[in-house]
TORKOL-4160 file (C-alpha; in steps of 0.2 Angstrom, whole numbers, padded with zeros to 4 digits, m for minus):
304
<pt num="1" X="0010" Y="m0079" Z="0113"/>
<pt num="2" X="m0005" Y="m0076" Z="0103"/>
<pt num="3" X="m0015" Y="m0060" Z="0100"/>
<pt num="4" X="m0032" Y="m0060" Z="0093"/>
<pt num="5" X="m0037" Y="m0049" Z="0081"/>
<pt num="6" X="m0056" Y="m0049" Z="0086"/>
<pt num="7" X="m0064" Y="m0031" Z="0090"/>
<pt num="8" X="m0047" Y="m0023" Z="0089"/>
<pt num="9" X="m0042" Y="m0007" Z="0079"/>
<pt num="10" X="m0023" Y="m0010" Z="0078"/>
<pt num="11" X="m0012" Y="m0024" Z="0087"/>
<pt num="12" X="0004" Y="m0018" Z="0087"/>
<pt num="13" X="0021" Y="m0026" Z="0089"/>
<pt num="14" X="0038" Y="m0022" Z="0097"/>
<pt num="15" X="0047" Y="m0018" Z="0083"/>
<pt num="16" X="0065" Y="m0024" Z="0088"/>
<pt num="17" X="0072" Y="m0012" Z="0073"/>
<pt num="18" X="0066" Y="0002" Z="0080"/>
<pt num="19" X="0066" Y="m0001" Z="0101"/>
<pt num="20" X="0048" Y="0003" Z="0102"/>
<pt num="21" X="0037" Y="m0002" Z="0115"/>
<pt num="22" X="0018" Y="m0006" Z="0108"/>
<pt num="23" X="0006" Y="0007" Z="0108"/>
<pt num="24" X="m0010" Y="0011" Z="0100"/>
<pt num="25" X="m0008" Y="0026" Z="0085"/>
<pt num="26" X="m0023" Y="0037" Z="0083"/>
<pt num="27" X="m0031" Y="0035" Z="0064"/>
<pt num="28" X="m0026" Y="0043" Z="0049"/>
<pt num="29" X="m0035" Y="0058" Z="0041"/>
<pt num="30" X="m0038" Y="0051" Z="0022"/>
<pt num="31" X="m0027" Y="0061" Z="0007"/>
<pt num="32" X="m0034" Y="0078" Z="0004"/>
<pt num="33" X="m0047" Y="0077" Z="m0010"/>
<pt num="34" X="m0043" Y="0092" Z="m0023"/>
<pt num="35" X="m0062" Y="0102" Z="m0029"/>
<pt num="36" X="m0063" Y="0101" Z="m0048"/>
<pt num="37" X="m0059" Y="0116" Z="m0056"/>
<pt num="38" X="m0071" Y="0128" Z="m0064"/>
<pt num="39" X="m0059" Y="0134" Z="m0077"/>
<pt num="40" X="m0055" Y="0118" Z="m0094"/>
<pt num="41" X="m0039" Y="0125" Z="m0095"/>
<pt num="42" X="m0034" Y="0125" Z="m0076"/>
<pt num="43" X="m0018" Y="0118" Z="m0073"/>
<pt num="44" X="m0019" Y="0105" Z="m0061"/>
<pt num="45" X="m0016" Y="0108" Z="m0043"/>
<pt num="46" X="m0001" Y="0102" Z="m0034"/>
<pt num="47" X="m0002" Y="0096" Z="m0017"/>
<pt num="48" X="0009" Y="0102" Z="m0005"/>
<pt num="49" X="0019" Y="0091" Z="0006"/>
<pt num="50" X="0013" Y="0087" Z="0024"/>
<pt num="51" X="0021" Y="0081" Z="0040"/>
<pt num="52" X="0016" Y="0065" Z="0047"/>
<pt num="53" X="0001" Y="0066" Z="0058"/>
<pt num="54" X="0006" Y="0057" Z="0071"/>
<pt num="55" X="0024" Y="0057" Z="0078"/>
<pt num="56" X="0028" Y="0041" Z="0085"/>
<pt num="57" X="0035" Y="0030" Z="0073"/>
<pt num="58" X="0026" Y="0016" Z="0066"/>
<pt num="59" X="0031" Y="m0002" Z="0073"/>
<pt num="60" X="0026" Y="m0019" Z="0065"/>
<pt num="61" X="0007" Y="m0017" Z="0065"/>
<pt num="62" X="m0006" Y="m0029" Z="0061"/>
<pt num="63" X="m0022" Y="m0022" Z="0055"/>
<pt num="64" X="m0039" Y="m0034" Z="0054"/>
<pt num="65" X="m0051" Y="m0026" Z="0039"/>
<pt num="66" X="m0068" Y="m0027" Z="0049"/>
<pt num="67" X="m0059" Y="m0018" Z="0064"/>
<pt num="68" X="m0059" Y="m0002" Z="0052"/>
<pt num="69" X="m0071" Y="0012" Z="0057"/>
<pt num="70" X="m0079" Y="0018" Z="0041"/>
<pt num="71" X="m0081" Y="0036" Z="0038"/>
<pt num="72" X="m0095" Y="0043" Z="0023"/>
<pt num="73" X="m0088" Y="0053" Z="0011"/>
<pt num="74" X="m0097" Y="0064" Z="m0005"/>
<pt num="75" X="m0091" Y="0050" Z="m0016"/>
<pt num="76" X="m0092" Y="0033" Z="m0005"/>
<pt num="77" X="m0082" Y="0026" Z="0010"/>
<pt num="78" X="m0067" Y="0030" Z="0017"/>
<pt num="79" X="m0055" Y="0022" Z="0031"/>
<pt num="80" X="m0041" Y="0028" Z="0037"/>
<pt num="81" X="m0026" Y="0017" Z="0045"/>
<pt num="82" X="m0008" Y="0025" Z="0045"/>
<pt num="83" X="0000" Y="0042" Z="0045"/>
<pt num="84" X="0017" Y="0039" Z="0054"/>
<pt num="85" X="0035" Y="0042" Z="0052"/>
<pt num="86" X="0044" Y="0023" Z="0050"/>
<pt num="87" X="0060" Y="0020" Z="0060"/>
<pt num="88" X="0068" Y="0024" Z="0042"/>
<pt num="89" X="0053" Y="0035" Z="0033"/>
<pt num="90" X="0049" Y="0052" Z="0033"/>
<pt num="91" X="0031" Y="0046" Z="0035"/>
<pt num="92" X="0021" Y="0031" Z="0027"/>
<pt num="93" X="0002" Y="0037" Z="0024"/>
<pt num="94" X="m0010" Y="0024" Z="0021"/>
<pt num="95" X="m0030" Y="0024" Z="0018"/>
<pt num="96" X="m0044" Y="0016" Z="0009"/>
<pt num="97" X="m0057" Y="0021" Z="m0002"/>
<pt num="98" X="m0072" Y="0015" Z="m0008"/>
<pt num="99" X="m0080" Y="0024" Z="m0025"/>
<pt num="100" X="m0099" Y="0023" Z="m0027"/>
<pt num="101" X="m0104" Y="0018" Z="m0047"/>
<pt num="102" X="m0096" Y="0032" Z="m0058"/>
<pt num="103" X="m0090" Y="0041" Z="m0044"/>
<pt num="104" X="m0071" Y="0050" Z="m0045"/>
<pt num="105" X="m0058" Y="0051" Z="m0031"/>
<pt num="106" X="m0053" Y="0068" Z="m0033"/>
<pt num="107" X="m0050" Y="0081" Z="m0048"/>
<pt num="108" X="m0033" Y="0078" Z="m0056"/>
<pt num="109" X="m0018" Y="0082" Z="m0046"/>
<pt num="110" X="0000" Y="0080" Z="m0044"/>
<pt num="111" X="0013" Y="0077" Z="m0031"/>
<pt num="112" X="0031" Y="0075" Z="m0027"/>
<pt num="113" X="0029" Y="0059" Z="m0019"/>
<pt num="114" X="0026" Y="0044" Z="m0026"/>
<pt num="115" X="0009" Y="0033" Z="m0023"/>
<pt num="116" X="0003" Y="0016" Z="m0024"/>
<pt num="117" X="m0015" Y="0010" Z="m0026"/>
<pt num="118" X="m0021" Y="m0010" Z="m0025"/>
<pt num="119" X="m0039" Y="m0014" Z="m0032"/>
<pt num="120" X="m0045" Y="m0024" Z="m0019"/>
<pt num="121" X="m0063" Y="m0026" Z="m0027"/>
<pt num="122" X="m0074" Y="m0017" Z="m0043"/>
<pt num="123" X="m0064" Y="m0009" Z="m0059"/>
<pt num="124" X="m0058" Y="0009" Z="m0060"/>
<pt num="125" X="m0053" Y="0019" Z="m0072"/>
<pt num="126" X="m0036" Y="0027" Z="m0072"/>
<pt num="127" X="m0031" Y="0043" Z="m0077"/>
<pt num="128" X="m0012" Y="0047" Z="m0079"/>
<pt num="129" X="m0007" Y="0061" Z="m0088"/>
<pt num="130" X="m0025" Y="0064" Z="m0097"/>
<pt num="131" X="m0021" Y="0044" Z="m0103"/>
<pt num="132" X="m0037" Y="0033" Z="m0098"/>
<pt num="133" X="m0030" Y="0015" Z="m0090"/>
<pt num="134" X="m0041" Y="0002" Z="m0083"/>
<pt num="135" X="m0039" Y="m0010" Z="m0067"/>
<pt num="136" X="m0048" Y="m0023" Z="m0059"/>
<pt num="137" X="m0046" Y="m0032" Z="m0044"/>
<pt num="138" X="m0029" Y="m0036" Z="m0039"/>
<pt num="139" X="m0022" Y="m0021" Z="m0052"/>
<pt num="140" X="m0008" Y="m0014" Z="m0043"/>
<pt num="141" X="m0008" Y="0005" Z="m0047"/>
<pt num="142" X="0007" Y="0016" Z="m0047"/>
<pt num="143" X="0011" Y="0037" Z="m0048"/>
<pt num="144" X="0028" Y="0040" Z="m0050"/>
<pt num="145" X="0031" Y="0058" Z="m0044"/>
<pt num="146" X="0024" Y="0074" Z="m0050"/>
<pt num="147" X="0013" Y="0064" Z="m0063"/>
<pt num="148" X="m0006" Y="0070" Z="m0065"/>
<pt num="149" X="m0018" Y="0057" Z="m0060"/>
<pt num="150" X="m0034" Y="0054" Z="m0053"/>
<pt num="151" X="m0047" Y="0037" Z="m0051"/>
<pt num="152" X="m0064" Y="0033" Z="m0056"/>
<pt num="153" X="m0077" Y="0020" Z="m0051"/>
<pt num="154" X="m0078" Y="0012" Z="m0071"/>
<pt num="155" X="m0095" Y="0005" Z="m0065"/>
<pt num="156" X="m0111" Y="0015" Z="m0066"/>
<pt num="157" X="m0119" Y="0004" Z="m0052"/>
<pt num="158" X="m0107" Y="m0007" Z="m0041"/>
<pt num="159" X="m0093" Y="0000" Z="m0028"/>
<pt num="160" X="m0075" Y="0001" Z="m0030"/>
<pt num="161" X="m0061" Y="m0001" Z="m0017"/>
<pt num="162" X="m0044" Y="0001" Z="m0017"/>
<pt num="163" X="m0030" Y="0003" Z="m0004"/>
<pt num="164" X="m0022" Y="0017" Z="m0006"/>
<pt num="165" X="m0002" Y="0020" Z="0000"/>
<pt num="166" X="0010" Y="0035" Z="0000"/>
<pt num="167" X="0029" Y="0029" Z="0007"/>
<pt num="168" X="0041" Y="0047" Z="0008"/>
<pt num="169" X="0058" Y="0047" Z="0006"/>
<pt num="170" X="0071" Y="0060" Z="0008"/>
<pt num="171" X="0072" Y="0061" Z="m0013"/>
<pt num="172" X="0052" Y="0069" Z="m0012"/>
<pt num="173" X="0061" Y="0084" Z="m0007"/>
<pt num="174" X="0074" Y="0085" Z="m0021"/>
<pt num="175" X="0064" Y="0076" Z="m0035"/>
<pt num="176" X="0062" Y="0089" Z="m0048"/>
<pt num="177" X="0047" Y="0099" Z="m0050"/>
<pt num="178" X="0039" Y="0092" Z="m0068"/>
<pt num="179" X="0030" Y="0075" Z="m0073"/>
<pt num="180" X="0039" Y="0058" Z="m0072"/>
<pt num="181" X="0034" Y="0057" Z="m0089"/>
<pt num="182" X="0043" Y="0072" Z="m0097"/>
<pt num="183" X="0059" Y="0068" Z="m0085"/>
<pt num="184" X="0060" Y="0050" Z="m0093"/>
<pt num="185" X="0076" Y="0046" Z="m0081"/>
<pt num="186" X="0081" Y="0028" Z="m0090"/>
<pt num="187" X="0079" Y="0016" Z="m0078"/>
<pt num="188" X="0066" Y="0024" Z="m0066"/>
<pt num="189" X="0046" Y="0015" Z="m0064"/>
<pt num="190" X="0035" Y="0025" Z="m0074"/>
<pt num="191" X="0018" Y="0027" Z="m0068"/>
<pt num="192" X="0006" Y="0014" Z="m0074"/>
<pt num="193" X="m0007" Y="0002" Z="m0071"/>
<pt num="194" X="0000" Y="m0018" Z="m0069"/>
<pt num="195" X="m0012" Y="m0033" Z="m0069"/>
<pt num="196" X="m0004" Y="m0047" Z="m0056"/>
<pt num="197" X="m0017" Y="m0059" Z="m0062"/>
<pt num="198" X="m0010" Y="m0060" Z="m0080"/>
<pt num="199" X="0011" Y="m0061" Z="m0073"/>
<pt num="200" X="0016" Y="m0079" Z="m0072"/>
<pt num="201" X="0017" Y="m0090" Z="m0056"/>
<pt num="202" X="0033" Y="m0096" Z="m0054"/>
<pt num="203" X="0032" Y="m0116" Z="m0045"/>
<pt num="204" X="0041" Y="m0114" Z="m0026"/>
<pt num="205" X="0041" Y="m0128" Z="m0013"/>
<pt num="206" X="0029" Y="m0122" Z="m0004"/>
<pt num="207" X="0015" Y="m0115" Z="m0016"/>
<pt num="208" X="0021" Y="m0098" Z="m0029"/>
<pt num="209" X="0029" Y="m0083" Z="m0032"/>
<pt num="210" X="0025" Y="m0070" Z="m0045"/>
<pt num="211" X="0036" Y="m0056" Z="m0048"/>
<pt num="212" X="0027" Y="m0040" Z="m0048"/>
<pt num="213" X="0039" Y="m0025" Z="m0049"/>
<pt num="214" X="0058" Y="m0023" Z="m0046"/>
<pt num="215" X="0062" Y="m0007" Z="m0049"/>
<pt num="216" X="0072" Y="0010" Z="m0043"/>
<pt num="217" X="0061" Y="0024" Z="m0045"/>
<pt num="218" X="0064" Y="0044" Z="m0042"/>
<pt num="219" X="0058" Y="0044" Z="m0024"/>
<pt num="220" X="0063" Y="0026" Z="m0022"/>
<pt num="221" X="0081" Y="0017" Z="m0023"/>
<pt num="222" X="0071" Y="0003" Z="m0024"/>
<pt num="223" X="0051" Y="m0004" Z="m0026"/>
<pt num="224" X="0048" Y="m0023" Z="m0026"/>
<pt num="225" X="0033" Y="m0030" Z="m0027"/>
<pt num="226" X="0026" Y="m0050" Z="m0028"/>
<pt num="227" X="0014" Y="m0060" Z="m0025"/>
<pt num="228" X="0015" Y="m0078" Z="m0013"/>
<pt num="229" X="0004" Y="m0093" Z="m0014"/>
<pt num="230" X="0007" Y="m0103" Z="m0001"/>
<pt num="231" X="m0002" Y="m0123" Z="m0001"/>
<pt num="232" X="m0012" Y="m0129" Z="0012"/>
<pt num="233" X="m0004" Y="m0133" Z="0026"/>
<pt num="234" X="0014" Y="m0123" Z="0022"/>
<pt num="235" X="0024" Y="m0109" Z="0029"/>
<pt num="236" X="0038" Y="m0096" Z="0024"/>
<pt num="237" X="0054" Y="m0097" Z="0032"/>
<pt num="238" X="0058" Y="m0097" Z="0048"/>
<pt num="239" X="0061" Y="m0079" Z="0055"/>
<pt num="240" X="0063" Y="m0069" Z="0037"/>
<pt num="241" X="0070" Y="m0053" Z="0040"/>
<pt num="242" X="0071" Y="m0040" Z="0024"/>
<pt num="243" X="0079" Y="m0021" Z="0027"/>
<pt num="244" X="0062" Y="m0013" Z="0019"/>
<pt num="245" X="0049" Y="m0007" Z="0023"/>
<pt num="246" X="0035" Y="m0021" Z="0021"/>
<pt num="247" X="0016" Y="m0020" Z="0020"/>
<pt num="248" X="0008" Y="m0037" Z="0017"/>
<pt num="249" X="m0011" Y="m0038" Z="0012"/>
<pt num="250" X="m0021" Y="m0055" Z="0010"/>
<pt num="251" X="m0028" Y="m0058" Z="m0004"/>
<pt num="252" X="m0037" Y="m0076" Z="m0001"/>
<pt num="253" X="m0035" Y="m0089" Z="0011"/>
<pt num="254" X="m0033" Y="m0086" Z="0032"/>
<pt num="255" X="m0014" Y="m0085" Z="0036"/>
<pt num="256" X="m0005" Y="m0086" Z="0056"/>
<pt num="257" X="0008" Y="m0073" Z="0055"/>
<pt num="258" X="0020" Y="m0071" Z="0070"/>
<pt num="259" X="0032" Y="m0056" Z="0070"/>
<pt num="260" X="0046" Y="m0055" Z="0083"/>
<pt num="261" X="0036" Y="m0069" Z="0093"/>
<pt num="262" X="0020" Y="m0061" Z="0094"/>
<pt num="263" X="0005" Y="m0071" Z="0083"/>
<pt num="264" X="m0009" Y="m0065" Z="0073"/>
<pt num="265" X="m0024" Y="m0072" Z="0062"/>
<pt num="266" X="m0027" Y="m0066" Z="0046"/>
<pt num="267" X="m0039" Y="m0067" Z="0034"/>
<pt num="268" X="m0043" Y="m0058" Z="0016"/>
<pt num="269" X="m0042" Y="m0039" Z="0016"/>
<pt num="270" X="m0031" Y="m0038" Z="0031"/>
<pt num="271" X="m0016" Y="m0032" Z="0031"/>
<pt num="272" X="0002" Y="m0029" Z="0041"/>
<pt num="273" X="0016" Y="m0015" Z="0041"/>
<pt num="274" X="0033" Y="m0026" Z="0045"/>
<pt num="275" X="0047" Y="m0013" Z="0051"/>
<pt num="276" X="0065" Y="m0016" Z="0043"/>
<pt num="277" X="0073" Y="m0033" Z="0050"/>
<pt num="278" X="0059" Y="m0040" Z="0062"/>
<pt num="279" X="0056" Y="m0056" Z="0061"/>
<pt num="280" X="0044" Y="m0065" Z="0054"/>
<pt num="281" X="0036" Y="m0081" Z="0048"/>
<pt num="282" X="0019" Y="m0084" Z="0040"/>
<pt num="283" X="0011" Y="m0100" Z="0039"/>
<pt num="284" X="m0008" Y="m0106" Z="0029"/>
<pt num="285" X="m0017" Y="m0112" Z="0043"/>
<pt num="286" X="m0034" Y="m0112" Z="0031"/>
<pt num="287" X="m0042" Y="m0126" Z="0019"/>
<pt num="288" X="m0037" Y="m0117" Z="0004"/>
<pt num="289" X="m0023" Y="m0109" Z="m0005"/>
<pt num="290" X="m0017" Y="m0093" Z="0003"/>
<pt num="291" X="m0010" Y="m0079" Z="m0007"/>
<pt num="292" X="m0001" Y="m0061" Z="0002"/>
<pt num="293" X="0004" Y="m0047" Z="m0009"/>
<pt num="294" X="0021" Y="m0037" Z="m0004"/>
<pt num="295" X="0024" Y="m0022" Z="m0007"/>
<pt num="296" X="0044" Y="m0015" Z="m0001"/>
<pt num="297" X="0052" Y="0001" Z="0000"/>
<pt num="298" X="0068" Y="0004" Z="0002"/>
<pt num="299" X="0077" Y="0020" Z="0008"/>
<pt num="300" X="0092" Y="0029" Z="0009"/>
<pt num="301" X="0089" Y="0026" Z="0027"/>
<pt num="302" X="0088" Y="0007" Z="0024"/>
<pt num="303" X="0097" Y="m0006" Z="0034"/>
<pt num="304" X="0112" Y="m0014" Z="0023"/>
């Protein structure tokens, strides 16, 4: 069975790990934006935590980029895509923005929960803690919890976009209220800017693999992250199932992805949720190499 992506918002697919049936999900409202202070030495606002938008828990989604409806903001483009519980989540939020030239996200803030950014085209400018970072396309972004941060478009004259992701965990209500970075807890991911395009590619059978992040954080038992390049021609495994929560987005190339029997077309900039323990296989179905980037959460509600 296959499922066209063409002039559809979201295609959604019976996620067998949660017994859903498909259903459409209203849009996301984007992340609060924060007004800047009017005071130098204003500490920076916290924001508070919010319920999921919507109730019904997300299934295994596939969304096509040019089926996003675009919304103006002050600063440049917004377009929203998730606010659900997942069958194991509190609620996975998930938006994207685009900056104008020197435009800023918001005024620096901080949150319990912990935030991903993925530079899908431009540079910004990073701040974490009042420390200036850079990132440029395919710059993975993250804000371990409570950390002050805010993004700006590094270019005076040329648009920056970035997805932007937000996975809650029971831990965002027990993390403890101060910075990441004055909790140093050994072992936990500090917030920080990585660039994929400088890690190593590791050879694989069918293409590549670089490692991106592996990593319990203090929301998180665990965050992964990598990258796959699969050659012309080649496709995963047969049926992969992972107990994470999964966003896949394309980088290059036009992938077939079929998820519990149900097939999609993708090409760069779209992207798909997979729901713990579906099935699924992907396959390069282009003339070019294809590359995906993963991100995976895992829970205390995780499958084992």
């Amino acid at each position: 069975m296959k499922t066209s992506l063409q002039n559809l918002l979201l295609v959604f697919v019976v996620s067998s790990a949660a017994g859903l049936a498909a259903q459409p999900v209203a849009a996301a409202a984007p992340a609060p934006s924060t007004p800047p202070s009017t005071k130098a030495d204003a500490v920076p606002p916290g924001i508070q935590y919010a319920p999921a938008s919507q109730k019904t828990p997300l299934g295994t989604t596939f969304v096509d980029w040019d089926s996003l409806a675009v919304r103006i903001t002050p600063s440049g483009q917004s377009r929203s895509v998730f606010d659900n519980p997942t069958p194991v989540l509190e609620k996975f939020e998930m938006h994207i923005t685009t900056l104008n030239g020197g435009m800023t996200s918001h005024a620096p803030h901080h949150h319990a929960w912990e935030e991903m950014l993925l530079v899908k085209e431009g540079e910004v400018e990073v701040s974490i803690n009042g420390k200036l970072l850079r990132g440029g396309p395919g710059a993975l972004i993250f804000y371990a919890s409570n950390d002050v941060h805010n993004v700006k478009n590094a270019s005076a004259d040329k648009p920056a976009t970035y997805y932007v992701m937000n996975f809650y965990t029971d831990l965002v209500h027990t993390t403890a209220d101060k910075p990441a970075a004055e909790q140093a807890v050994p072992g936990k991911l500090p917030s920080g800017v990585i660039d994929c395009n400088s890690l190593p590619p590791t050879p694989t059978p069918t293409g590549s693999r670089v490692t991106v992040v592996n990593s319990p954080t203090l929301t998180f038992p665990m965050l992964g992250s990598h990258i796959t390049t699969l050659n012309v021609g080649q496709t995963t495994m047969a049926d992969m199932i992972d107990s994470g929560d999964e966003l896949f987005i394309v980088k290059s190339g036009t992938l077939e992805v079929k998820v519990n029997g149900v097939t999609a077309r993708m090409k760069e900039g779209s992207f798909f949720y997979c729901a713990p323990n579906d099935k699924r296989t992907l396959k390069n179905i282009g003339t070019t190499p294809a590359s995906y980037h993963v991100i995976k959460i895992l829970s205390a509600k995780s499958p084992k």
